[in-house]
N, C-alpha and C positions, 0 to 999 in steps of 0.2 A: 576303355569301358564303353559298352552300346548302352546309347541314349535312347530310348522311348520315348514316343510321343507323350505316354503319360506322363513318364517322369521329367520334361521338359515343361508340361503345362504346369505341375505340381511345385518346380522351382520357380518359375516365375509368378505361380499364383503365392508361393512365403515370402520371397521376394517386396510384390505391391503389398503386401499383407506389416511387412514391417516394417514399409515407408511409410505407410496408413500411421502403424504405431508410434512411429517416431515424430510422424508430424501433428498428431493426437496430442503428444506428450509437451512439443513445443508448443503448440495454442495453448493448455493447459497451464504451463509455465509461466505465460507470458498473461494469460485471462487472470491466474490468480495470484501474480507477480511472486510467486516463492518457487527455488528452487527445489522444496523439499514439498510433493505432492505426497509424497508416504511414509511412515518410518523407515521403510527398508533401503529410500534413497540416501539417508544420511542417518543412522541410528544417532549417533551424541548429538546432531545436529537437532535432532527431531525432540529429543531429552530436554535441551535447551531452550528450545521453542518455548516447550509445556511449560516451564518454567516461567519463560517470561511473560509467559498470557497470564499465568496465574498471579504474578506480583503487578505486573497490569490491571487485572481486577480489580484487587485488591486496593491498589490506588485509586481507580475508577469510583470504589465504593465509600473510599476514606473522601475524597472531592465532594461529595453526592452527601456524607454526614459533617461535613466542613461546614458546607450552603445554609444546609439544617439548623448547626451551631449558630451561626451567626445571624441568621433570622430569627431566630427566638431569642441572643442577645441584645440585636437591635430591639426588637421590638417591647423587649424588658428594660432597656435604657428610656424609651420613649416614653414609656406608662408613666416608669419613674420619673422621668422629668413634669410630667402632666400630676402626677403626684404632687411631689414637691411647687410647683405653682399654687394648684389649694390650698396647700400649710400654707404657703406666704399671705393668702390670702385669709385666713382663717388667723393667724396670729394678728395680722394688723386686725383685723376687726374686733378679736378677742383686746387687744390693747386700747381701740376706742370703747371695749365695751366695760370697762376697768374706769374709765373716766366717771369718777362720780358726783358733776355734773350734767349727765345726761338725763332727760327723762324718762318714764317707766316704759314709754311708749320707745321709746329712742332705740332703749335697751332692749326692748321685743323686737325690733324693727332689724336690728342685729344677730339677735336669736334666732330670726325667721332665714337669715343668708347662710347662717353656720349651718341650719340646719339643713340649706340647700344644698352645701358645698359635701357636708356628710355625703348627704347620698351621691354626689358625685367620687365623692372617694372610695364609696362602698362599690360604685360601676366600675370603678379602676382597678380596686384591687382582686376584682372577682375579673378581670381580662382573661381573654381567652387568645391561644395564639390561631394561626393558619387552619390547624389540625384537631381544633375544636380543642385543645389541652391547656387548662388553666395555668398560669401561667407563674404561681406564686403561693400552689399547695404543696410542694415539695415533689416529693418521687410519687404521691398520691394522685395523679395529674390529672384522673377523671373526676373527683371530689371535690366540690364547690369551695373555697378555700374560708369564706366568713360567710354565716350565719348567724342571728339572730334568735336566742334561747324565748324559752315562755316568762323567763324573768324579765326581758328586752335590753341581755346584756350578749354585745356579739362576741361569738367564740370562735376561733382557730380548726378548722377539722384536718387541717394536712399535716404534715411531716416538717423537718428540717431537713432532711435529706435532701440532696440533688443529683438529679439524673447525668452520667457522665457519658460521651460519646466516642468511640475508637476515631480520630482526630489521624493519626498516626500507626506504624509498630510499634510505638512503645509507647506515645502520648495518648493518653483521654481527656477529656474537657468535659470541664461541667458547664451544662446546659440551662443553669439558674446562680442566683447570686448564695452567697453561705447562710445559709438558715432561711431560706424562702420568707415563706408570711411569716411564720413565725418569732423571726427575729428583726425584721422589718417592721412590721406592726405590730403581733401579737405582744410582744413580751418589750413592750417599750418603756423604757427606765422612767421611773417617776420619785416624786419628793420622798424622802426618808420622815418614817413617824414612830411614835413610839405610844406605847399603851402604859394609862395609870393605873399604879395599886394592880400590878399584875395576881399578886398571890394574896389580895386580900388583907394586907397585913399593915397597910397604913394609919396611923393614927391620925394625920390631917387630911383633910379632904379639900379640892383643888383643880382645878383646869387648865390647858393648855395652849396657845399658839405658836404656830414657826415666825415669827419677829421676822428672823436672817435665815430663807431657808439655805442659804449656800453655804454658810459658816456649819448648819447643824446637819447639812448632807457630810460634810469635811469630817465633821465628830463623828460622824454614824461608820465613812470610809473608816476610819481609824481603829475605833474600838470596838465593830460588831462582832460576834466570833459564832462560828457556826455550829451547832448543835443537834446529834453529837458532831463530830467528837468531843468536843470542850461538855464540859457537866451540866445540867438545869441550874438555871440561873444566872450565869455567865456574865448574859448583856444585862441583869439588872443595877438599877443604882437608886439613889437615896436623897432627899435632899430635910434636913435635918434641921430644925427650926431652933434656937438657941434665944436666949436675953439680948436681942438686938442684934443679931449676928445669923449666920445661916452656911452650912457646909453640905457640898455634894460628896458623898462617899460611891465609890464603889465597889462592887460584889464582895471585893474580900477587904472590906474597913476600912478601905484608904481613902484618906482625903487628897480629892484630887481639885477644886475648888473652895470657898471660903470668902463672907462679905458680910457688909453689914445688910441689915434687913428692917425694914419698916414695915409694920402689921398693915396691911391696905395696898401695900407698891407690891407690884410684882417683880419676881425674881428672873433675870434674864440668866439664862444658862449655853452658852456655846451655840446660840441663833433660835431656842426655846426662851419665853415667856411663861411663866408659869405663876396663877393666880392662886395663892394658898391660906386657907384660914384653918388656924393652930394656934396653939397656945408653944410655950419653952418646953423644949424635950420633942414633942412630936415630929412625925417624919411622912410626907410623901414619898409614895417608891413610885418607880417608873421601870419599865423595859423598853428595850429597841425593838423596833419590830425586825424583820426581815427585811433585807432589801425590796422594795418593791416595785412592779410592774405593773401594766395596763395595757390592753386595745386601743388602740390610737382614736377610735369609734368612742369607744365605752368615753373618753377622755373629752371629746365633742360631743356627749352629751349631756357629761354632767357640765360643763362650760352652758352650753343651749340652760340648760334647769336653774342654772344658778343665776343665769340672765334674767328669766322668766317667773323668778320664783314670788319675789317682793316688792312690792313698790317702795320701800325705800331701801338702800343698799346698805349691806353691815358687812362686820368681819368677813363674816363666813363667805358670801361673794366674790369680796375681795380677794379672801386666800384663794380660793378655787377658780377661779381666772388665774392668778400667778404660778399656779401651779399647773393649771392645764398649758398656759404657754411653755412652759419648762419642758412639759412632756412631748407638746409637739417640735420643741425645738430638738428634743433627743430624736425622736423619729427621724426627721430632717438631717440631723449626724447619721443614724445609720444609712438614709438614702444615698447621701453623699459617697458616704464609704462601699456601698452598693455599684454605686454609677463609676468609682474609680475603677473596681475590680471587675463587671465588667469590659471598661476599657483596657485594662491590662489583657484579659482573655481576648479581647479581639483584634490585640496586638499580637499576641500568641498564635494564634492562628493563621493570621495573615503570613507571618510568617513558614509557621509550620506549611502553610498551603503554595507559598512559594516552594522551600523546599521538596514539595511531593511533585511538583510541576517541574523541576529540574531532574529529578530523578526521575521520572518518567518519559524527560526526554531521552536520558540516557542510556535507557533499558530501550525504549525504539530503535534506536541507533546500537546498541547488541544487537538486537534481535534482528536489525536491516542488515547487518555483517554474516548473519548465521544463514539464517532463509530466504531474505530478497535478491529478487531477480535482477540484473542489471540487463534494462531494457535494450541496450544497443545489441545485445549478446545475443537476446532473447531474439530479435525482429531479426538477425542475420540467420541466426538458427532457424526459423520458420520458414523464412523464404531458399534456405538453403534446405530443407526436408521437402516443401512444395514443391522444388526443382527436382529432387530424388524421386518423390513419386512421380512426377510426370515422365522422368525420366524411363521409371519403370515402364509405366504401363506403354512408352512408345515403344520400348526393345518388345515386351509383352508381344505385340500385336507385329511386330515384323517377325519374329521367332515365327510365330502361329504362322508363316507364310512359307518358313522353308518346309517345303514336300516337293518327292520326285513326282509327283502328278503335275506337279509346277512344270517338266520337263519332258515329258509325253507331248 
Protein backbone atom coordinates (compact mmCIF):
# COMPACT_ATOMS: atom_id res chain seq x y z
CA UNK A 1 0.00 0.00 0.00
CA UNK A 2 1.44 3.83 -0.98
CA UNK A 3 1.84 5.77 1.92
CA UNK A 4 1.11 9.62 1.60
CA UNK A 5 2.58 12.10 3.14
CA UNK A 6 -0.77 12.98 4.75
CA UNK A 7 -1.49 9.78 5.77
CA UNK A 8 1.97 9.42 7.55
CA UNK A 9 1.41 12.91 9.36
CA UNK A 10 -2.13 11.68 10.26
CA UNK A 11 -0.67 8.41 12.11
CA UNK A 12 1.68 9.83 13.75
CA UNK A 13 -0.32 12.74 14.82
CA UNK A 14 -3.10 9.58 16.58
CA UNK A 15 -0.16 8.05 17.59
CA UNK A 16 1.38 11.42 20.15
CA UNK A 17 -2.39 11.91 20.34
CA UNK A 18 -2.88 8.68 22.45
CA UNK A 19 0.20 8.71 24.32
CA UNK A 20 -1.03 12.26 25.39
CA UNK A 21 -4.05 10.03 26.52
CA UNK A 22 -2.58 7.49 28.23
CA UNK A 23 -0.28 9.56 30.07
CA UNK A 24 -3.30 11.97 30.93
CA UNK A 25 -4.96 9.01 32.34
CA UNK A 26 -1.89 7.93 34.38
CA UNK A 27 -1.32 11.41 36.15
CA UNK A 28 -4.99 11.15 36.77
CA UNK A 29 -4.65 7.82 38.46
CA UNK A 30 -2.02 8.60 40.40
CA UNK A 31 -3.46 12.76 41.39
CA UNK A 32 -6.58 10.97 42.48
CA UNK A 33 -5.14 7.69 43.69
CA UNK A 34 -8.28 5.34 42.35
CA UNK A 35 -8.22 3.18 39.64
CA UNK A 36 -11.64 3.71 38.74
CA UNK A 37 -11.65 7.66 37.20
CA UNK A 38 -15.25 6.57 35.48
CA UNK A 39 -17.90 4.01 35.69
CA UNK A 40 -17.16 2.51 32.50
CA UNK A 41 -13.49 1.66 33.91
CA UNK A 42 -14.96 -0.91 36.25
CA UNK A 43 -18.83 -0.88 36.17
CA UNK A 44 -19.32 -3.36 39.75
CA UNK A 45 -16.18 -1.68 40.79
CA UNK A 46 -17.78 1.71 40.54
CA UNK A 47 -21.30 0.24 42.04
CA UNK A 48 -19.27 -0.62 45.02
CA UNK A 49 -17.70 2.44 45.40
CA UNK A 50 -21.14 4.26 45.64
CA UNK A 51 -21.99 2.18 48.09
CA UNK A 52 -19.24 2.61 50.29
CA UNK A 53 -19.13 6.44 50.25
CA UNK A 54 -22.73 6.12 51.16
CA UNK A 55 -22.32 3.94 54.33
CA UNK A 56 -19.18 6.31 54.96
CA UNK A 57 -21.56 9.09 55.31
CA UNK A 58 -23.60 7.82 56.99
CA UNK A 59 -21.07 7.01 59.69
CA UNK A 60 -19.57 10.27 59.33
CA UNK A 61 -23.01 11.68 60.39
CA UNK A 62 -23.80 9.05 63.11
CA UNK A 63 -19.93 10.23 64.67
CA UNK A 64 -21.00 13.94 64.32
CA UNK A 65 -24.76 12.99 66.38
CA UNK A 66 -22.49 10.69 68.90
CA UNK A 67 -20.36 14.30 69.85
CA UNK A 68 -23.96 15.88 70.07
CA UNK A 69 -25.24 13.02 72.49
CA UNK A 70 -22.77 13.13 74.69
CA UNK A 71 -22.46 16.77 75.21
CA UNK A 72 -25.76 17.34 76.12
CA UNK A 73 -25.32 14.13 78.54
CA UNK A 74 -22.40 15.63 79.95
CA UNK A 75 -23.49 18.65 80.46
CA UNK A 76 -26.96 17.32 82.11
CA UNK A 77 -24.89 15.06 84.48
CA UNK A 78 -23.14 18.45 85.66
CA UNK A 79 -26.27 20.66 86.10
CA UNK A 80 -27.40 17.57 88.09
CA UNK A 81 -24.65 17.37 90.12
CA UNK A 82 -24.77 21.25 90.81
CA UNK A 83 -28.32 20.50 91.65
CA UNK A 84 -28.00 17.96 93.92
CA UNK A 85 -25.14 20.15 95.88
CA UNK A 86 -28.11 22.82 96.65
CA UNK A 87 -30.50 19.97 98.13
CA UNK A 88 -27.55 19.06 100.33
CA UNK A 89 -27.29 22.24 101.21
CA UNK A 90 -30.82 23.29 101.58
CA UNK A 91 -31.68 20.18 103.74
CA UNK A 92 -29.09 20.70 106.26
CA UNK A 93 -30.23 24.17 106.78
CA UNK A 94 -33.89 23.22 106.66
CA UNK A 95 -32.76 20.61 109.62
CA UNK A 96 -31.04 23.52 111.62
CA UNK A 97 -34.10 25.43 110.85
CA UNK A 98 -36.33 22.57 112.61
CA UNK A 99 -34.21 23.26 115.75
CA UNK A 100 -36.52 24.86 118.11
CA UNK A 101 -34.16 26.59 119.89
CA UNK A 102 -33.33 28.95 117.52
CA UNK A 103 -34.28 32.41 117.40
CA UNK A 104 -36.90 34.22 115.30
CA UNK A 105 -34.13 36.14 113.78
CA UNK A 106 -32.08 32.80 113.46
CA UNK A 107 -34.76 31.28 111.68
CA UNK A 108 -35.22 34.30 109.09
CA UNK A 109 -31.46 34.32 108.80
CA UNK A 110 -32.10 30.70 107.42
CA UNK A 111 -34.91 31.54 105.38
CA UNK A 112 -33.13 34.30 103.70
CA UNK A 113 -30.28 31.37 102.26
CA UNK A 114 -33.03 28.85 101.20
CA UNK A 115 -34.31 31.44 99.50
CA UNK A 116 -30.97 32.18 97.79
CA UNK A 117 -30.20 28.75 97.08
CA UNK A 118 -34.04 28.67 95.37
CA UNK A 119 -33.25 30.86 92.92
CA UNK A 120 -30.00 29.20 92.26
CA UNK A 121 -32.03 26.08 91.55
CA UNK A 122 -34.42 28.00 89.60
CA UNK A 123 -30.91 29.13 87.24
CA UNK A 124 -30.09 25.42 87.04
CA UNK A 125 -32.94 24.07 86.21
CA UNK A 126 -33.89 26.55 83.36
CA UNK A 127 -29.92 25.63 81.85
CA UNK A 128 -29.50 25.96 78.54
CA UNK A 129 -27.16 23.57 76.53
CA UNK A 130 -24.46 24.90 73.52
CA UNK A 131 -27.34 25.25 71.17
CA UNK A 132 -29.35 27.61 73.09
CA UNK A 133 -31.80 24.34 73.98
CA UNK A 134 -33.09 23.91 77.32
CA UNK A 135 -31.92 21.33 78.67
CA UNK A 136 -34.79 19.69 80.93
CA UNK A 137 -38.15 20.68 78.97
CA UNK A 138 -38.51 17.51 77.28
CA UNK A 139 -38.79 17.29 73.29
CA UNK A 140 -40.38 21.11 73.95
CA UNK A 141 -36.64 22.27 74.02
CA UNK A 142 -37.40 25.93 72.89
CA UNK A 143 -39.85 26.39 76.00
CA UNK A 144 -38.53 27.75 79.23
CA UNK A 145 -39.02 24.74 81.33
CA UNK A 146 -40.23 26.53 85.10
CA UNK A 147 -42.10 29.42 85.34
CA UNK A 148 -43.66 31.13 87.89
CA UNK A 149 -47.80 31.51 87.71
CA UNK A 150 -49.63 34.94 89.11
CA UNK A 151 -50.42 32.71 92.10
CA UNK A 152 -46.38 32.57 92.77
CA UNK A 153 -46.70 28.74 92.41
CA UNK A 154 -43.94 27.52 89.68
CA UNK A 155 -45.28 25.26 86.93
CA UNK A 156 -43.64 22.80 84.57
CA UNK A 157 -44.26 23.96 80.70
CA UNK A 158 -42.43 21.13 78.98
CA UNK A 159 -42.95 17.52 78.20
CA UNK A 160 -41.60 14.26 79.50
CA UNK A 161 -40.73 13.19 76.33
CA UNK A 162 -37.13 12.91 75.10
CA UNK A 163 -35.42 13.67 72.03
CA UNK A 164 -33.67 10.39 70.67
CA UNK A 165 -30.71 10.62 68.22
CA UNK A 166 -29.74 7.96 65.09
CA UNK A 167 -26.52 6.85 67.35
CA UNK A 168 -26.28 3.96 64.96
CA UNK A 169 -28.46 1.61 62.20
CA UNK A 170 -30.40 0.42 64.36
CA UNK A 171 -29.48 2.25 67.92
CA UNK A 172 -31.17 5.77 68.90
CA UNK A 173 -30.29 7.46 72.24
CA UNK A 174 -32.04 9.61 74.13
CA UNK A 175 -30.62 12.89 74.48
CA UNK A 176 -32.21 13.62 78.05
CA UNK A 177 -32.84 11.64 81.17
CA UNK A 178 -36.73 9.78 81.49
CA UNK A 179 -39.23 12.24 82.31
CA UNK A 180 -37.07 15.48 81.82
CA UNK A 181 -38.27 18.34 84.43
CA UNK A 182 -41.16 16.90 84.86
CA UNK A 183 -40.20 14.01 86.68
CA UNK A 184 -37.15 15.41 88.24
CA UNK A 185 -38.63 18.25 89.77
CA UNK A 186 -42.15 18.80 88.76
CA UNK A 187 -43.94 15.96 89.89
CA UNK A 188 -41.77 15.03 93.21
CA UNK A 189 -43.27 12.50 95.73
CA UNK A 190 -44.46 14.17 98.76
CA UNK A 191 -46.01 13.10 102.25
CA UNK A 192 -49.36 11.23 102.06
CA UNK A 193 -52.56 13.03 103.57
CA UNK A 194 -55.81 12.52 103.80
CA UNK A 195 -59.13 14.81 104.20
CA UNK A 196 -61.93 14.83 107.12
CA UNK A 197 -65.54 14.27 106.95
CA UNK A 198 -65.05 13.87 103.09
CA UNK A 199 -69.03 13.52 102.48
CA UNK A 200 -70.18 15.56 105.19
CA UNK A 201 -71.40 12.76 107.17
CA UNK A 202 -69.57 12.94 110.39
CA UNK A 203 -71.20 13.17 113.61
CA UNK A 204 -67.75 14.06 115.60
CA UNK A 205 -65.84 16.67 114.77
CA UNK A 206 -61.85 16.51 114.90
CA UNK A 207 -58.30 17.33 113.55
CA UNK A 208 -55.44 15.85 112.42
CA UNK A 209 -51.53 15.41 112.35
CA UNK A 210 -48.95 12.87 110.62
CA UNK A 211 -47.20 11.72 114.38
CA UNK A 212 -45.23 8.96 112.08
CA UNK A 213 -45.27 10.32 108.63
CA UNK A 214 -43.36 7.06 107.39
CA UNK A 215 -45.73 4.45 109.06
CA UNK A 216 -48.87 6.40 107.57
CA UNK A 217 -46.99 6.87 103.92
CA UNK A 218 -46.74 2.72 104.35
CA UNK A 219 -50.85 2.60 105.24
CA UNK A 220 -51.65 5.04 102.36
CA UNK A 221 -48.95 2.40 99.80
CA UNK A 222 -51.20 -0.29 100.97
CA UNK A 223 -54.67 0.61 100.95
CA UNK A 224 -55.13 3.62 98.47
CA UNK A 225 -57.05 2.23 95.43
CA UNK A 226 -57.61 4.41 92.41
CA UNK A 227 -60.71 5.75 91.32
CA UNK A 228 -62.21 4.63 88.97
CA UNK A 229 -61.95 1.93 88.46
CA UNK A 230 -62.73 0.91 92.15
CA UNK A 231 -66.28 2.75 93.09
CA UNK A 232 -66.63 6.48 95.04
CA UNK A 233 -65.70 5.86 98.32
CA UNK A 234 -63.15 3.32 98.19
CA UNK A 235 -60.31 4.97 100.19
CA UNK A 236 -62.91 6.06 102.82
CA UNK A 237 -62.67 5.01 106.57
CA UNK A 238 -64.23 5.63 109.88
CA UNK A 239 -63.18 5.95 113.27
CA UNK A 240 -66.14 5.16 115.59
CA UNK A 241 -66.18 6.53 119.11
CA UNK A 242 -67.59 3.79 121.63
CA UNK A 243 -67.99 3.77 126.06
CA UNK A 244 -64.14 3.90 126.34
CA UNK A 245 -63.23 2.13 123.38
CA UNK A 246 -62.76 3.32 119.81
CA UNK A 247 -62.70 1.24 116.11
CA UNK A 248 -61.40 2.29 112.57
CA UNK A 249 -63.69 0.63 109.98
CA UNK A 250 -63.32 0.64 106.65
CA UNK A 251 -65.38 1.35 103.37
CA UNK A 252 -67.11 -1.75 103.63
CA UNK A 253 -67.71 -2.19 107.73
CA UNK A 254 -64.74 -3.97 108.55
CA UNK A 255 -62.91 -3.53 111.61
CA UNK A 256 -59.65 -3.21 110.79
CA UNK A 257 -58.24 -1.53 114.18
CA UNK A 258 -59.77 -1.16 117.72
CA UNK A 259 -58.48 0.39 121.34
CA UNK A 260 -59.39 1.93 124.33
CA UNK A 261 -59.95 5.61 124.11
CA UNK A 262 -59.93 8.42 126.70
CA UNK A 263 -62.30 11.50 125.88
CA UNK A 264 -59.11 14.34 125.65
CA UNK A 265 -56.13 11.69 124.38
CA UNK A 266 -55.81 11.63 120.99
CA UNK A 267 -56.14 8.63 118.83
CA UNK A 268 -52.98 7.52 116.94
CA UNK A 269 -53.85 5.64 113.92
CA UNK A 270 -51.13 3.87 111.48
CA UNK A 271 -48.66 7.26 111.97
CA UNK A 272 -52.18 9.69 112.15
CA UNK A 273 -52.97 11.54 115.40
CA UNK A 274 -56.26 12.42 115.39
CA UNK A 275 -57.95 14.98 118.09
CA UNK A 276 -61.71 14.08 118.44
CA UNK A 277 -64.59 15.49 120.38
CA UNK A 278 -67.87 13.07 120.43
CA UNK A 279 -69.77 11.73 122.49
CA UNK A 280 -70.48 7.04 122.41
CA UNK A 281 -71.77 6.25 118.93
CA UNK A 282 -70.42 9.10 117.01
CA UNK A 283 -67.95 8.65 114.19
CA UNK A 284 -65.28 10.74 112.24
CA UNK A 285 -64.80 9.79 108.71
CA UNK A 286 -61.77 10.35 106.83
CA UNK A 287 -60.47 9.77 103.15
CA UNK A 288 -57.00 9.39 101.52
CA UNK A 289 -56.22 11.68 99.49
CA UNK A 290 -54.34 10.80 96.22
CA UNK A 291 -50.88 10.16 96.23
CA UNK A 292 -49.25 13.44 96.13
CA UNK A 293 -46.72 15.50 94.47
CA UNK A 294 -44.99 18.92 94.30
CA UNK A 295 -42.39 21.34 92.47
CA UNK A 296 -39.32 20.90 94.22
CA UNK A 297 -39.54 25.12 94.19
CA UNK A 298 -43.13 25.35 95.31
CA UNK A 299 -41.60 22.86 98.22
CA UNK A 300 -38.64 25.77 99.16
CA UNK A 301 -41.18 27.95 99.59
CA UNK A 302 -43.49 26.81 101.66
CA UNK A 303 -40.18 25.61 103.95
CA UNK A 304 -38.85 29.76 103.48
CA UNK A 305 -42.83 30.73 104.80
CA UNK A 306 -42.98 28.44 107.38
CA UNK A 307 -39.59 29.74 108.75
CA UNK A 308 -40.62 33.16 108.39
CA UNK A 309 -43.96 32.90 109.46
CA UNK A 310 -44.10 33.25 113.70
CA UNK A 311 -42.13 34.13 116.24
CA UNK A 312 -42.68 31.30 118.10
CA UNK A 313 -42.53 27.86 116.40
CA UNK A 314 -45.63 25.38 116.64
CA UNK A 315 -46.79 22.28 115.01
CA UNK A 316 -47.46 23.48 111.96
CA UNK A 317 -43.57 24.44 111.25
CA UNK A 318 -42.61 21.79 112.53
CA UNK A 319 -44.59 19.30 110.18
CA UNK A 320 -43.76 21.38 107.16
CA UNK A 321 -39.90 21.34 107.51
CA UNK A 322 -40.29 17.51 107.99
CA UNK A 323 -42.07 17.23 105.29
CA UNK A 324 -40.33 19.61 103.00
CA UNK A 325 -36.92 17.56 103.83
CA UNK A 326 -38.79 14.31 102.71
CA UNK A 327 -39.66 15.97 99.57
CA UNK A 328 -36.32 17.06 98.78
CA UNK A 329 -34.75 13.99 99.69
CA UNK A 330 -37.14 12.30 96.96
CA UNK A 331 -36.01 14.76 94.36
CA UNK A 332 -32.35 13.78 95.42
CA UNK A 333 -33.49 9.92 94.66
CA UNK A 334 -34.79 10.68 91.36
CA UNK A 335 -31.43 12.81 90.60
CA UNK A 336 -29.50 10.11 91.62
CA UNK A 337 -31.45 7.59 89.40
CA UNK A 338 -31.02 10.49 86.62
CA UNK A 339 -27.06 10.60 86.99
CA UNK A 340 -26.89 6.67 86.88
CA UNK A 341 -28.83 6.47 83.66
CA UNK A 342 -27.17 8.91 82.16
CA UNK A 343 -24.03 7.19 82.80
CA UNK A 344 -25.31 3.96 81.49
CA UNK A 345 -26.00 6.02 78.07
CA UNK A 346 -22.61 7.27 77.87
CA UNK A 347 -21.28 3.82 78.36
CA UNK A 348 -23.55 2.96 75.45
CA UNK A 349 -22.21 5.10 73.29
CA UNK A 350 -18.86 4.99 73.96
CA UNK A 351 -19.05 1.85 72.96
CA UNK A 352 -21.53 1.98 70.12
CA UNK A 353 -18.85 4.72 68.72
CA UNK A 354 -16.05 2.38 68.94
CA UNK A 355 -17.90 -0.05 67.06
CA UNK A 356 -18.72 2.60 64.20
CA UNK A 357 -14.94 3.41 64.31
CA UNK A 358 -13.97 -0.12 63.53
CA UNK A 359 -16.46 -0.57 60.93
CA UNK A 360 -15.33 2.26 59.24
CA UNK A 361 -12.08 1.11 59.10
CA UNK A 362 -13.27 -1.72 57.38
CA UNK A 363 -15.28 -0.38 54.66
CA UNK A 364 -11.79 1.88 53.93
CA UNK A 365 -10.02 -1.05 53.45
CA UNK A 366 -12.97 -2.51 50.94
CA UNK A 367 -13.11 0.36 49.35
CA UNK A 368 -8.87 0.67 49.13
CA UNK A 369 -9.25 -3.07 47.55
CA UNK A 370 -11.99 -2.02 44.91
CA UNK A 371 -10.74 1.72 43.72
CA UNK A 372 -7.22 2.49 45.13
CA UNK A 373 -4.35 2.87 43.23
CA UNK A 374 -1.25 1.06 44.16
CA UNK A 375 1.20 3.80 43.95
CA UNK A 376 4.47 1.77 42.86
CA UNK A 377 2.12 0.64 39.86
CA UNK A 378 0.89 3.99 39.36
CA UNK A 379 4.50 6.10 39.23
CA UNK A 380 5.93 3.17 36.82
CA UNK A 381 3.05 3.56 34.69
CA UNK A 382 3.53 7.35 34.36
CA UNK A 383 7.02 7.34 33.57
CA UNK A 384 6.46 4.42 31.36
CA UNK A 385 3.67 6.64 29.11
CA UNK A 386 6.14 9.82 29.44
CA UNK A 387 8.77 7.70 27.83
CA UNK A 388 6.03 6.61 25.04
CA UNK A 389 5.19 10.12 24.23
CA UNK A 390 8.48 11.15 24.02
CA UNK A 391 9.12 8.50 22.23
CA UNK A 392 6.52 9.46 19.87
CA UNK A 393 7.06 12.71 19.17
CA UNK A 394 10.95 11.67 18.42
CA UNK A 395 9.91 9.05 15.58
CA UNK A 396 7.17 11.99 14.80
CA UNK A 397 9.91 14.45 13.79
CA UNK A 398 12.40 11.90 12.05
CA UNK A 399 9.44 10.47 9.87
CA UNK A 400 8.55 14.38 8.85
CA UNK A 401 12.30 14.10 7.34
CA UNK A 402 12.03 11.08 5.03
CA UNK A 403 11.46 13.11 1.54
CA UNK A 404 13.28 12.47 -1.83
CA UNK A 405 13.96 16.17 -1.95
CA UNK A 406 16.17 14.97 1.09
CA UNK A 407 18.20 13.25 -2.11
CA UNK A 408 18.31 15.75 -5.01
Amino acid sequence: MRLTTNMIYGRNLDGILEAQKRLVRAQDTLVKQTNILKPSDDPTGATKVVRFNEDLSRLEQFGRNGVRVENQLTQQEGVLTSINEALNRASTLAIQGGNGALSFSDRRAVANELSLIKEELLDLMNSKNSQGEYLFSGSKSDVIPFVQDSSGQFQYQGDENVKKVQISETLKLETGVPGSGLTLFQDVKARSSLTLDPNSTSTASGSYRLENPDAFDRFQKQNYVQIPPNPAGSNDFSIVLGAGTYQVLDSGGNVIENGNYTAGEPINFKGAEFNISGNAGDQLDFSLDPPNKNNMLNVMDEMILALQANEVPGDDMFDTIKHSIYALQQSQENIGFARSEIGGRLNVLTSVTLSNEDLEINLKEAKAKVSEVDMAEAITELQKQETALTVANQTFGRVTNLSLFNFL
